[in-house]
MITOR-763009 format. One line per 2 residues: their letters; for each residue x, y, z of N, C-alpha, C. Coordinates in steps of 0.001 Angstrom, whole numbers, padded with zeros to 6 digits. Atoms other than C-alpha are relative to their C-alpha. Example, Ala and Ser with C-alpha at 12.3 -4.5 7.8 and 13.67 -1.06 7.14 Angstrom:
AS = 000890:-001190:000000:012300:-004500:007800:000900:001200:000000; -000820:-001190:-000060:013670:-001060:007140:-000770:001090:000730
//
This chain:
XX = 000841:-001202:000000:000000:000000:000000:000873:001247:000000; -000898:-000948:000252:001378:003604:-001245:-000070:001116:001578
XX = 000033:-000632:-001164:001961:005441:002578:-000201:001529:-000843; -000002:-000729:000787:002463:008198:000081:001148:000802:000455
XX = -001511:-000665:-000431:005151:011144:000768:-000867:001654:000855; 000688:-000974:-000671:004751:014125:003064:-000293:001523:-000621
XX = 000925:-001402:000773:002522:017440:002115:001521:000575:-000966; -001291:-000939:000597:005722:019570:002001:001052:-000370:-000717
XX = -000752:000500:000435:007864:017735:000537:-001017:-000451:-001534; 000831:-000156:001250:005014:017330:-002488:000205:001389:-000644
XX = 000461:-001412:000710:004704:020907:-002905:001412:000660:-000327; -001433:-000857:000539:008442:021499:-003183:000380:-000569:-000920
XX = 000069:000696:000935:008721:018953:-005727:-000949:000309:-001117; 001101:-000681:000669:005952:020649:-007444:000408:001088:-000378
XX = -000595:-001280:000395:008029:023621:-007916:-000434:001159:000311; 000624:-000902:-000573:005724:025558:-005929:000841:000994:001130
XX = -000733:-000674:-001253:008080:026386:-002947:001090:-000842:000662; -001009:001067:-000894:010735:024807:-000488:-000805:-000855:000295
XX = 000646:000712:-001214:009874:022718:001987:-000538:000258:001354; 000326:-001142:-001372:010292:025428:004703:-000899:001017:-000453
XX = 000809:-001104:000666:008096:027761:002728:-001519:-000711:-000429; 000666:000760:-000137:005873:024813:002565:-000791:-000111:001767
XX = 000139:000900:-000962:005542:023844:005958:-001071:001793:001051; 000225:-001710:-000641:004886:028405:006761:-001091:-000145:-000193
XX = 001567:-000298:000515:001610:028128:004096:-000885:-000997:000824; 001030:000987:-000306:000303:025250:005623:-000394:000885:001291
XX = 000355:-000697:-001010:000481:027080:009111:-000955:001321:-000187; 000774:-001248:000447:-001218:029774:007542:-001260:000083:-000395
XX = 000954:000344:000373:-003886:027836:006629:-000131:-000065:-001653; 000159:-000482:001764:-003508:028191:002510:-000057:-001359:-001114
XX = -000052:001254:000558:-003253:024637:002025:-001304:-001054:000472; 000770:001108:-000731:-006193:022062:001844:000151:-000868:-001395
XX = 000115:001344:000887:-006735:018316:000515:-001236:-000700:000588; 001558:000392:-000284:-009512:017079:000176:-000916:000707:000373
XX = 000758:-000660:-000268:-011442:020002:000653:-000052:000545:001567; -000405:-000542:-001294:-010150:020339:004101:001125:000944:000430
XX = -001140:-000510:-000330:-007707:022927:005683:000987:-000498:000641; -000635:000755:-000125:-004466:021034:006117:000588:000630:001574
XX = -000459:-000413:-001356:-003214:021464:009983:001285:000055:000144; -001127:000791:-000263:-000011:019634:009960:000898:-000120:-001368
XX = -000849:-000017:001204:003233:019805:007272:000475:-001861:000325; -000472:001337:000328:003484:015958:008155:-000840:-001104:-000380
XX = 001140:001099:001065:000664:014542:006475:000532:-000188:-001639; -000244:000795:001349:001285:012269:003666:-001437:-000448:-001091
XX = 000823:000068:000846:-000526:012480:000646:000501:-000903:-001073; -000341:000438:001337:-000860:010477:-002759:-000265:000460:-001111
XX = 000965:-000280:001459:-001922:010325:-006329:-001439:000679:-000144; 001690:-000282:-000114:-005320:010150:-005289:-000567:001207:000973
XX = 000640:-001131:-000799:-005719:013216:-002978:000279:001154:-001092; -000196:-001254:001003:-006385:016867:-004498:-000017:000653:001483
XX = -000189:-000800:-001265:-004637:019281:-002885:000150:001374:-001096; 000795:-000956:000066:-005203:022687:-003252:000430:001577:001046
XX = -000745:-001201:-000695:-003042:026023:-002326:-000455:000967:-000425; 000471:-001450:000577:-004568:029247:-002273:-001289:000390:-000766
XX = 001269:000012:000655:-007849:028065:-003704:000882:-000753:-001392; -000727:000633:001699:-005321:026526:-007305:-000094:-001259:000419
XX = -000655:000847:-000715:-005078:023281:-007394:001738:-000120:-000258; -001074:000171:000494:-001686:021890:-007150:000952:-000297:-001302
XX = -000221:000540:001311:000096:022101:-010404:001313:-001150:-000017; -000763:001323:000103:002016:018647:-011811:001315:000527:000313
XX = -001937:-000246:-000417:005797:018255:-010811:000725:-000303:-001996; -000953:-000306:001075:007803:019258:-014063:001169:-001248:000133
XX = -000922:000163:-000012:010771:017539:-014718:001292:001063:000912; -000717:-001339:-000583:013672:019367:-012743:000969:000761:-001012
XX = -001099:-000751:000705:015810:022063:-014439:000661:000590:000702; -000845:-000944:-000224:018228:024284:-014021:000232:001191:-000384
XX = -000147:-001397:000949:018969:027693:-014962:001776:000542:000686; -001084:-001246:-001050:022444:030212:-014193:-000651:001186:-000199
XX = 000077:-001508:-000074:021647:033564:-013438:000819:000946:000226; -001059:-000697:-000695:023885:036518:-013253:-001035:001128:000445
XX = 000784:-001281:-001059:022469:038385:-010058:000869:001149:-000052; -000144:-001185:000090:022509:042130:-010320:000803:000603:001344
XX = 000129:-000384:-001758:023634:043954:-006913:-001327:001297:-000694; 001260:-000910:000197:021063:045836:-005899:-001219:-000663:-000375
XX = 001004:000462:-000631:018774:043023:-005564:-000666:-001257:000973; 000385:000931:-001567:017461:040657:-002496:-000616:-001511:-000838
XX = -000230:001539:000334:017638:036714:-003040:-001800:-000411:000863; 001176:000254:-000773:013528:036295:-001893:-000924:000714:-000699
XX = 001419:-000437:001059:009927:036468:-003121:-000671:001037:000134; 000996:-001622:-000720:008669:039066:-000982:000937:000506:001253
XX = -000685:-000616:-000973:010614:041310:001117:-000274:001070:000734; 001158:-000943:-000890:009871:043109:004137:-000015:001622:000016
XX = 000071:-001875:000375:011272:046832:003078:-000359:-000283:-001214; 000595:-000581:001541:010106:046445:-000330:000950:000316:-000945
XX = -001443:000076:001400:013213:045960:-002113:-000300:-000616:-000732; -000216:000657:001348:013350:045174:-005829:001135:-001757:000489
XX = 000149:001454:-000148:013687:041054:-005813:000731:-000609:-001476; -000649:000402:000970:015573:038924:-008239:-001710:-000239:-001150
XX = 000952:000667:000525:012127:037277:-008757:-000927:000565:-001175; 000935:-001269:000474:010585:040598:-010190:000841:000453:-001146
XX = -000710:-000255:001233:013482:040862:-012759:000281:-001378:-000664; 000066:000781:000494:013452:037931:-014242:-000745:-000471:-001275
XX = 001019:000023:001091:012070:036844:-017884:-001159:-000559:000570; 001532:000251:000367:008411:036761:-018010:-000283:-001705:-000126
XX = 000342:001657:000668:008742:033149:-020177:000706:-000723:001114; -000698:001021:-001209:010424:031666:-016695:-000821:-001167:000499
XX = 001147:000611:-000880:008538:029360:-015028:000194:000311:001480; -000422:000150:-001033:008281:029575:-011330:000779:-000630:000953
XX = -001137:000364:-000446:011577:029392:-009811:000825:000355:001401; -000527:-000220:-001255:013362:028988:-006594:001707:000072:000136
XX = -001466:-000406:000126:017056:030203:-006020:000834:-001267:001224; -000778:000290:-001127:019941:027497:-004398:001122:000703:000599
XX = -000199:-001285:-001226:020957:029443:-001659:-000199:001837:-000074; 000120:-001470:000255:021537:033239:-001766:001273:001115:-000317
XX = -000649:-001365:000456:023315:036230:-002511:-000333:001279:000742; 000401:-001377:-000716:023177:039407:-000529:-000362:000924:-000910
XX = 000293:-001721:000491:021866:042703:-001479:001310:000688:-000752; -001158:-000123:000659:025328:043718:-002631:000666:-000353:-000555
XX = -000632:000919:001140:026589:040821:-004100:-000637:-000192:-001291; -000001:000384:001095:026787:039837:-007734:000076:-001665:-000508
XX = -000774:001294:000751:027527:036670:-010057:-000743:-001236:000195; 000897:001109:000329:026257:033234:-010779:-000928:-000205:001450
XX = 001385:000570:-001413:022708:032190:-008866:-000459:-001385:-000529; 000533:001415:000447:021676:028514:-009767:-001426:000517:000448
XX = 000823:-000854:-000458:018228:029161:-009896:-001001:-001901:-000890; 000061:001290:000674:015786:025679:-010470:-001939:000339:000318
XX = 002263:000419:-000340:011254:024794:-010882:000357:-001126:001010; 000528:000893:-001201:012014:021912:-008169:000423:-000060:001463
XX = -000667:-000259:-000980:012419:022439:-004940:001019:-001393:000744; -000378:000877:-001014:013693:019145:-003742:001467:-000125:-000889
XX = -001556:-000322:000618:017107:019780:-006296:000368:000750:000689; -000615:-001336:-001012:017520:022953:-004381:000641:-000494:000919
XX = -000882:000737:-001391:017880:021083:-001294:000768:-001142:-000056; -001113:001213:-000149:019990:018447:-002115:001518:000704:-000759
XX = -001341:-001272:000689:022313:021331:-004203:000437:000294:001531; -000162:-000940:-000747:022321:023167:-001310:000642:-001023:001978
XX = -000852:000746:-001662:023442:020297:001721:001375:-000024:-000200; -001879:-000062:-000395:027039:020450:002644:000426:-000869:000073
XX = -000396:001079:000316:027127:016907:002281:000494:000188:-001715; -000458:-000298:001096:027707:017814:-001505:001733:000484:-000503
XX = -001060:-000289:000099:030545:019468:-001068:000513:000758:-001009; -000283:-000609:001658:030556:021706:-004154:000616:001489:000975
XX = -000780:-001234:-000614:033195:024772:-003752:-001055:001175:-000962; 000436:-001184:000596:032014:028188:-004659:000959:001133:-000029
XX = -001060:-001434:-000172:034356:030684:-005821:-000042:001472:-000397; 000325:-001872:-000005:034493:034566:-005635:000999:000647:-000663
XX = -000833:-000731:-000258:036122:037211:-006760:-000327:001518:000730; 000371:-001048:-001305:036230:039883:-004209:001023:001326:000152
XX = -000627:-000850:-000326:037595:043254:-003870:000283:000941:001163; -000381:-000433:-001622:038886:044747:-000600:000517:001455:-000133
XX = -000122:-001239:-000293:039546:048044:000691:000955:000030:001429; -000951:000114:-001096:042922:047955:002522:001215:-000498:-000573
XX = -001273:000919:000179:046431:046517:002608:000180:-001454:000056; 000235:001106:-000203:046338:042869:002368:001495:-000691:000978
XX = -000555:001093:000063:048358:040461:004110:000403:-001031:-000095; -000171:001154:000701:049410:037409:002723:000035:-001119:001069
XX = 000131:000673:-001598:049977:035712:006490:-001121:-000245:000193; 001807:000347:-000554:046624:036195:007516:-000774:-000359:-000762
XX = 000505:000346:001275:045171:035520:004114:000098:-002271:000255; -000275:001441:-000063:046991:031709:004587:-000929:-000384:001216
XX = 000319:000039:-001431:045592:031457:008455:-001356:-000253:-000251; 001563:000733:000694:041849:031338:006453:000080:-001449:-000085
XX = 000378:001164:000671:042731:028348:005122:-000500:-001386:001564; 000867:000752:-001640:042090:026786:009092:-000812:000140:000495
XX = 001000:-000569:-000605:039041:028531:009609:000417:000857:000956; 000111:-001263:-000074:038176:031417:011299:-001264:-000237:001214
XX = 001040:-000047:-001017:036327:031868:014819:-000398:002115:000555; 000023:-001566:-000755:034468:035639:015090:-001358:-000259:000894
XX = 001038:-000389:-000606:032057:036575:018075:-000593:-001311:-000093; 000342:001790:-000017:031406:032422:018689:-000391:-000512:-000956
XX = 000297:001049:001279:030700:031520:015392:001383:-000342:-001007; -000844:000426:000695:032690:029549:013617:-000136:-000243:-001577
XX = -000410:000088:001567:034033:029738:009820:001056:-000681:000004; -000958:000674:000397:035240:026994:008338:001150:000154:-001376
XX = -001222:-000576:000858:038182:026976:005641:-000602:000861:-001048; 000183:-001260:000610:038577:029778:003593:001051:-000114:-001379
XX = -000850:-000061:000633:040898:029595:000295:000298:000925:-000374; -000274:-001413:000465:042089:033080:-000361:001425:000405:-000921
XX = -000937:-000293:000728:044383:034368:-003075:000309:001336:-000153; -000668:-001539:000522:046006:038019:-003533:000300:000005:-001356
XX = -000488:-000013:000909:045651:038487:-006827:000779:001578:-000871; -000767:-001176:000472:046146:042031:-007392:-000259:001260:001192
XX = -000110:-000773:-000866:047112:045081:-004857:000652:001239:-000694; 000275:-000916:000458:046421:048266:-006213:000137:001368:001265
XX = 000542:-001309:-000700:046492:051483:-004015:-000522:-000434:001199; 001007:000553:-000891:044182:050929:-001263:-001093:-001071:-000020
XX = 000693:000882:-000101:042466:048232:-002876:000452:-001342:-001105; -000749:001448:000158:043291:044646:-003388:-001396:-001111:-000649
XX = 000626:000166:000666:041393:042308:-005625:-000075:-001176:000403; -000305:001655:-000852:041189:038349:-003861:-000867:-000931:-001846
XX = 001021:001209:000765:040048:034667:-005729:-000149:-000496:001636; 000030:000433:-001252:038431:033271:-003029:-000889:-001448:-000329
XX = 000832:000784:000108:036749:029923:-002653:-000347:-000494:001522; 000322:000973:-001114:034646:027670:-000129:-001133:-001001:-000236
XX = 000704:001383:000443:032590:024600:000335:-001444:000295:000797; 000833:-000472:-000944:030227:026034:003164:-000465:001386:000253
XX = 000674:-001343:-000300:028915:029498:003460:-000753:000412:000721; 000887:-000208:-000843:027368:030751:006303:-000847:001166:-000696
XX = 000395:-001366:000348:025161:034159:005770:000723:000646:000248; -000946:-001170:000128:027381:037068:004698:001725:-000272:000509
XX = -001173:000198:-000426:030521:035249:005935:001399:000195:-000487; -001138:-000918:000670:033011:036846:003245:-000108:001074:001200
XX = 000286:-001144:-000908:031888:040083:004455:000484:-000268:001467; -000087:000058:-001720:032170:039279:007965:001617:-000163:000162
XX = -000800:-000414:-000345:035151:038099:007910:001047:000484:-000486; -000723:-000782:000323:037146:040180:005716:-000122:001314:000813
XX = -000049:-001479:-000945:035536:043120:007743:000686:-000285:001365; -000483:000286:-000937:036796:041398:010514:001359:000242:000460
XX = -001517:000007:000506:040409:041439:009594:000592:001301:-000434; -000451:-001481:000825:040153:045020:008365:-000247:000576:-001266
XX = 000101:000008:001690:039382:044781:005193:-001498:000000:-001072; 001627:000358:000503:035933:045601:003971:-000145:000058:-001534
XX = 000765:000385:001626:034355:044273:000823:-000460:001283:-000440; 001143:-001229:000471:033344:046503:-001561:-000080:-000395:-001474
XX = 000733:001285:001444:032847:043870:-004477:-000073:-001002:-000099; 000299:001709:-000439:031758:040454:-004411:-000848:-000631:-000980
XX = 001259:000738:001252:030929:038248:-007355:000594:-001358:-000500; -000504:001467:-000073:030432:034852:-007364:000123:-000452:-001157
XX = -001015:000021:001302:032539:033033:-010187:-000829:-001551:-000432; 000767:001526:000279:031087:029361:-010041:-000882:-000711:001066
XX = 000849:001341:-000963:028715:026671:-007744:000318:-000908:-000386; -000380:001534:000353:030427:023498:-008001:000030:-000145:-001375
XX = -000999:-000246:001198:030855:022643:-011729:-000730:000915:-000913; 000211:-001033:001110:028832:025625:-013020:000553:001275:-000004
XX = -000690:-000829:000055:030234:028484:-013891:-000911:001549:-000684; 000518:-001252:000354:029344:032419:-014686:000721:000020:-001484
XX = -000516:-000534:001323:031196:032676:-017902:-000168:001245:-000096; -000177:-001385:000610:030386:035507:-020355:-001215:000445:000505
XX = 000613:-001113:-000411:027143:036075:-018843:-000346:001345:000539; 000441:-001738:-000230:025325:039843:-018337:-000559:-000303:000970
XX = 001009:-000777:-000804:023964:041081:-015647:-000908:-000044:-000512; 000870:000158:000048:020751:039915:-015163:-000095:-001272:-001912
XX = 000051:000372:000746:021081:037582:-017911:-000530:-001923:000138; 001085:001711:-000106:019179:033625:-017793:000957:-000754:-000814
XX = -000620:000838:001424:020700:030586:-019311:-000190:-001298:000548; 000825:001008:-000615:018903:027424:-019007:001588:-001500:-000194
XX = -001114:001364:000189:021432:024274:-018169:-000794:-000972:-000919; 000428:000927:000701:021027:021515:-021072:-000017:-001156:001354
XX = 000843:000937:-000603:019174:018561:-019251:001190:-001380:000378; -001402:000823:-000167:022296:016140:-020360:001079:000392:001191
XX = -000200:-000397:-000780:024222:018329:-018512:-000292:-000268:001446; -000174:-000008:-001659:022777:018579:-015372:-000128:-001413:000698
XX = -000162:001327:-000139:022188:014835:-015280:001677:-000354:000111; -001719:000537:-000364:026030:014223:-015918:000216:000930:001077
XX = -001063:-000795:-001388:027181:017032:-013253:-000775:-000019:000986; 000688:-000552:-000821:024453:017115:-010548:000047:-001961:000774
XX = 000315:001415:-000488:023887:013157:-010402:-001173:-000044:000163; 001225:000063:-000223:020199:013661:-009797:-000167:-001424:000547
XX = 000475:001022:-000242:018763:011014:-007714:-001328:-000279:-000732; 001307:000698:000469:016275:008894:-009165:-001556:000453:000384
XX = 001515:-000482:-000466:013412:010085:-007173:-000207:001421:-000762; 000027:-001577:000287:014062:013941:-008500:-000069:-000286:-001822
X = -000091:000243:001554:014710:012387:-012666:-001133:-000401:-000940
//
C-alpha cells in the first residue's frame, strides 16, 4: 500500500516552494486536501488526494531544471521582502517558469545564482554533504596580508561563530584596494563580508565566479541561461526520485 510522501515535501517537488516555505503556508492555513484545511506539514498524501493552495489546485511536478543567473547587486535573493526591495524574482524573464534560487546572494553581491522549478534539487544542491566549492572574486579596501590571508585556510572563529576553511588568493594590490580569488565549500550568511571586515578589510565587491561545476562565464547582468538537461544529469547526479 502507497503510505504516500509528506505534504511539504510534495509541494516542493511541485516547484511551488521549499519545503520550509511549505511547511509556513500550511500554518497559515492556505493549504487544503480534500477540501479540508491542512493542519499539519506531516501529512502524507498520494496520487489520489487533491490538494489545493490558495484556492489553485496543485500544479504537476515538471521535470527538474536548471537555470544560471547573473544576479545584479542591488537586488534581495527572496519572493517578498519586508522593506520592499526590488527582488531577483521581479526581474526575471516573463517566459520563466516559477523558480526557486539554491541558496543566496546578498543585497550587494553579484555573479552566478543557480536558480531551479524543483524544490527538492535545491535542497539536495544546497546540503554540505555535496561538497561543491564556490568561488568569488572579491575586492577589498585595505592593505592585504598574505599571512593572515593563509591562516583562512584553518578557519576562522568571530564573536562564537565559527568559519570553516577559507581559500584566499592576492591576486592584485592596487592602491588601497586589493582584488582576492576566493573559494569555499560552506557558506554561512554574509561570511566573506564578515570576515574580511573582521580582519580590516571591507568588501566593496563580491561576485560569485562558479557553484560546483557551473560556472558564470560571459554572462550579463541579469542575464538567464537554461542548463542543457544532459548536462545537469552528468554534473548534478540527480537522484532517481528527482529524474
Amino acid at each position: 500500500m502507497d503510505k504516500g510522501e509528506r505534504i511539504a515535501k510534495v509541494m516542493a517537488r511541485a516547484g511551488l516552494c521549499s519545503r520550509r516555505e511549505a511547511e509556513t503556508w500550511i500554518a497559515a492555513g492556505r493549504v487544503k486536501v480534500d477540501g479540508s484545511v491542512l493542519e499539519t506539514p506531516a501529512f502524507c498524501v498520494t496520487s489520489a488526494h487533491r490538494i489545493v493552495v490558495d484556492g489553485k489546485p496543485l500544479p504537476q511536478a515538471s521535470p527538474p531544471r536548471l537555470w544560471r543567473y547573473y544576479k545584479p547587486r542591488g537586488l534581495v535573493t527572496t519572493h517578498k521582502d519586508e522593506l520592499n526591495r526590488p527582488t531577483i524574482f521581479e526581474h526575471l524573464p516573463p517566459e520563466l517558469p516559477r523558480v526557486i534560487s539554491i541558496g543566496r546572494l546578498d543585497l550587494q553581491s553579484e555573479g552566478l545564482l543557480l536558480l531551479t522549478n524543483d524544490g527538492e534539487l535545491s535542497r539536495h544542491l544546497e546540503l554540505p554533504s555535496t561538497g561543491w566549492v564556490r568561488r568569488y572574486r572579491v575586492r577589498l579596501y585595505g592593505h592585504i596580508d598574505p599571512v593572515e590571508l593563509e591562516k583562512l585556510a584553518g578557519g576562522i572563529e568571530i564573536e562564537g561563530i565559527r568559519y570553516g576553511a577559507i581559500q584566499a588568493t592576492l591576486d592584485r594590490q592596487k592602491g588601497d584596494n586589493a582584488w582576492l580569488t576566493v573559494s569555499l565549500t560552506e557558506g554561512k550568511n554574509r561570511e566573506l563580508r564578515r570576515v574580511f571586515e573582521f580582519l580590516g578589510w571591507p568588501v566593496s565587491r563580491l561576485i560569485r565566479l562558479s557553484y560546483g561545476p557551473f560556472q558564470l562565464g560571459p554572462l550579463a547582468p541579469g542575464e538567464v541561461k537554461a542548463v542543457p538537461n544532459k548536462i545537469l544529469k552528468e554534473q548534478v547526479g540527480i537522484p532517481k526520485k528527482l529524474s
